[in-house]
N, C-alpha and C positions, 0 to 999 in steps of 0.2 A: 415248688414248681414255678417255674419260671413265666411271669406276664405274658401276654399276648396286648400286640399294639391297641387301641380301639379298633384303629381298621380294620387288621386282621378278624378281631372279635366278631364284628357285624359281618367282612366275608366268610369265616366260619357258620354265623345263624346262616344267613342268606343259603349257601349250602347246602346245609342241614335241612332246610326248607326245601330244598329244592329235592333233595334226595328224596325227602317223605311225599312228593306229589308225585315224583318217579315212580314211586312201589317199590324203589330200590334197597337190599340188604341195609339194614340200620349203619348206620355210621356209631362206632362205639364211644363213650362218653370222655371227653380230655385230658381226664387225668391216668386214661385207661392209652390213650393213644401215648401219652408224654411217656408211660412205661415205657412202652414196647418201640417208639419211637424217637425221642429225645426231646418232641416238639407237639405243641396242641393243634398245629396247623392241620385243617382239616383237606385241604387244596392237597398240602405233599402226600399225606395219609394216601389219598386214593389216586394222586398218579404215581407215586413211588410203587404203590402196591401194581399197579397197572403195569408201570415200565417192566419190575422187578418178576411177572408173570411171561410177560412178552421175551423176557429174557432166557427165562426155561423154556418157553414153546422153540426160539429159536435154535439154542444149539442141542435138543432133543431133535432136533429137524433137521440138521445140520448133521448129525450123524445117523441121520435114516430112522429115528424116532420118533412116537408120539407119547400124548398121557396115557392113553389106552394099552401101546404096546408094555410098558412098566409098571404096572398095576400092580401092587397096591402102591400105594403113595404117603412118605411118610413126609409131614411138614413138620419140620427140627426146631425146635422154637417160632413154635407158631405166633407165638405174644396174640393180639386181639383179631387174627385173619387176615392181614394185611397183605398177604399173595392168598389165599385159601378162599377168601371169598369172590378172587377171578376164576372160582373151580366152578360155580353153583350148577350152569351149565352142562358139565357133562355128563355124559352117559354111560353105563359100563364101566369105570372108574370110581375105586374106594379108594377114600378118602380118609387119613386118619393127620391126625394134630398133635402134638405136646410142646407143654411149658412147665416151666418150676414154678411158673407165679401162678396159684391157686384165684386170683379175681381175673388175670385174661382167660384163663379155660374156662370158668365158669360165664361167663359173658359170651361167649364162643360157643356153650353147648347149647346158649338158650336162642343165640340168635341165627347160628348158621348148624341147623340141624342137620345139614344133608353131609357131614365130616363126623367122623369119631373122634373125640377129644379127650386128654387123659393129662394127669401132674405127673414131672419127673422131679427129682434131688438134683441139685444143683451136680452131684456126683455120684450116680448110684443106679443100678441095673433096672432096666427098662423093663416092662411089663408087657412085651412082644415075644414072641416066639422062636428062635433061630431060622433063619431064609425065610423071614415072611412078605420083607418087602421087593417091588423091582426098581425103585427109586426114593433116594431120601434127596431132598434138599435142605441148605442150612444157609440162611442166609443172614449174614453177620453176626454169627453164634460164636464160631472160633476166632472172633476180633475181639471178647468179654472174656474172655476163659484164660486162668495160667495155665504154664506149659505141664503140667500134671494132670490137670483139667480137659486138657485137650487132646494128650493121649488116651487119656481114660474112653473117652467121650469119640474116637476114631476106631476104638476096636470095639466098644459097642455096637456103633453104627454099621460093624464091619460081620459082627455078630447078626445083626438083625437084618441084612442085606442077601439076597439070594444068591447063589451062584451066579456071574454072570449081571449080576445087577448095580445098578450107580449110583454113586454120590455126588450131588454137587454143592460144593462150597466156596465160603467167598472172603476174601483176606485185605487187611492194611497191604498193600505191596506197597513201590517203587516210587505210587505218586506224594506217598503220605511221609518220605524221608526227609524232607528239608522242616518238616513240622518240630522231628526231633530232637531231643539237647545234642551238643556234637558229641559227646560221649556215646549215647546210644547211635545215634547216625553210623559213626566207624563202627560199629558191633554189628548196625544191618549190613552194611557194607561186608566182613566180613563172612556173611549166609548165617546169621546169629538172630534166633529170635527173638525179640524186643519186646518186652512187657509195661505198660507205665500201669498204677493203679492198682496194682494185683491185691491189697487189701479187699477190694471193691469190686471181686473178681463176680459174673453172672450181671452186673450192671452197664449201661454203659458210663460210665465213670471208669472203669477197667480198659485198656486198649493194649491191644495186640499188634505187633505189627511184623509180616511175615515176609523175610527173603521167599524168591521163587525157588530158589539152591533148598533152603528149609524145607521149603514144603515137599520139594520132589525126593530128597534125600531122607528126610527124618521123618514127619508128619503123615508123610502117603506112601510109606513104607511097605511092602506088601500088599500095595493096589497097582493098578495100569491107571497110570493118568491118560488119560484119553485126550486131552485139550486143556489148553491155559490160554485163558483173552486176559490178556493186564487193559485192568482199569475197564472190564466188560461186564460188569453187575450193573445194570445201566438203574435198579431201583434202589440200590444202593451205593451212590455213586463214586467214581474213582476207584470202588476197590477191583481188587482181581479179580475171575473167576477160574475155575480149579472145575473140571470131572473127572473125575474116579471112577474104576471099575473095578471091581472085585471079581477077583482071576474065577473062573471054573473050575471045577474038576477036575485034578489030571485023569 
């Protein structure tokens, strides 16, 4: 795991202190954030999670939505709560969680009791019921996963989604091209999904990086995309955001 400056270190306690005279939800322990986040930085932890919340309230609102009206609510790789615990708040609104990492669920059940939280397989049928939820979000899930993974893991989601009900997810676009070797660049270029690290696929050591042509042609196949903001995951920054509807009933 990678050091944290001195600085950082003491603004981390400092923090943490300061959370604990708030009354405020526990901050989870660094090696639990570096999981599910890449970094021990307690600062980004809870504005990223902050932005990353403001950003579903918005375009849920944006198209005449709230949390309320899409109840239940699944949080797609919840890692340690890092948008879940901006839910504590509400009312009438279930809340359910999962991850494949077996210490952020359990960290997660003990600290933020008012969410259901459950382990998935990295690739492997979910433990919900068909149409159970009216919104899933997945925020930087399908940027770790290969493309086998990621189909797997769209008609689940597509599975456990209501009639009528949405997904929102969030991708490497447009801004993360020139990152690329030029090999893969001309591949995004051509609407071609780009994979680096797929040994290390579920980590972020894994990167995904998705043409918008990709997503709306191959990936959200049999959904109504409703909306695309490139570079609009404001908690996760730069990348895209993507909603999906899963069509009704004829």
């Amino acid at each position: 795991m990678r050091k944290l400056s001195p600085r950082s270190e003491v603004r981390n306690f400092a923090l943490r202190a300061w959370n604990r005279m708030q009354g405020n939800l526990p901050i989870p322990p660094a090696e639990l954030i570096f999981l599910a986040a890449g970094s021990e930085d307690v600062s980004w932890f809870l504005k990223a999670g902050a932005w990353g919340a403001q950003s579903i309230l918005d375009i849920l609102q944006k198209h005449g939505l709230s949390l309320a009206d899409v109840s239940p609510i699944l949080d797609f790789g919840c890692g340690c709560g890092r948008i879940m615990r901006h839910w504590k708040s509400l009312q009438e609104v279930e809340l359910y969680g999962t991850d494949y990492n077996l210490r952020l669920i359990n960290w997660c059940r003990v600290e933020l009791p008012f969410a259901h939280f459950q382990t998935n397989e990295l690739c492997g049928r979910l433990d919900y019921a068909d149409n159970k939820f009216g919104f899933i979000y997945a925020l930087s899930v399908f940027t770790h996963l290969t493309e086998e993974q990621q189909f797997f893991w769209i008609g689940e989601l597509f599975r456990i989604l209501r009639p009528g009900g949405y997904l929102l997810i969030t991708v490497h676009g447009e801004h993360y091209l020139n990152i690329l070797p030029p090999q893969e660049q001309e591949q995004f270029r051509l609407g071609r999904l780009v994979i680096l690290g797929e040994e290390y696929a579920g980590t972020n050591m894994c990167a995904a990086f998705h043409p918008e042509q990709y997503v709306r042609e191959k990936l959200a196949r049999g959904w109504n995309v409703v909306d695309f903001i490139p570079e609009g995951a404001r908690g996760n920054p730069s990348q895209d955001l993507f909603l999906l509807r899963k069509p009704t009933a004829s």
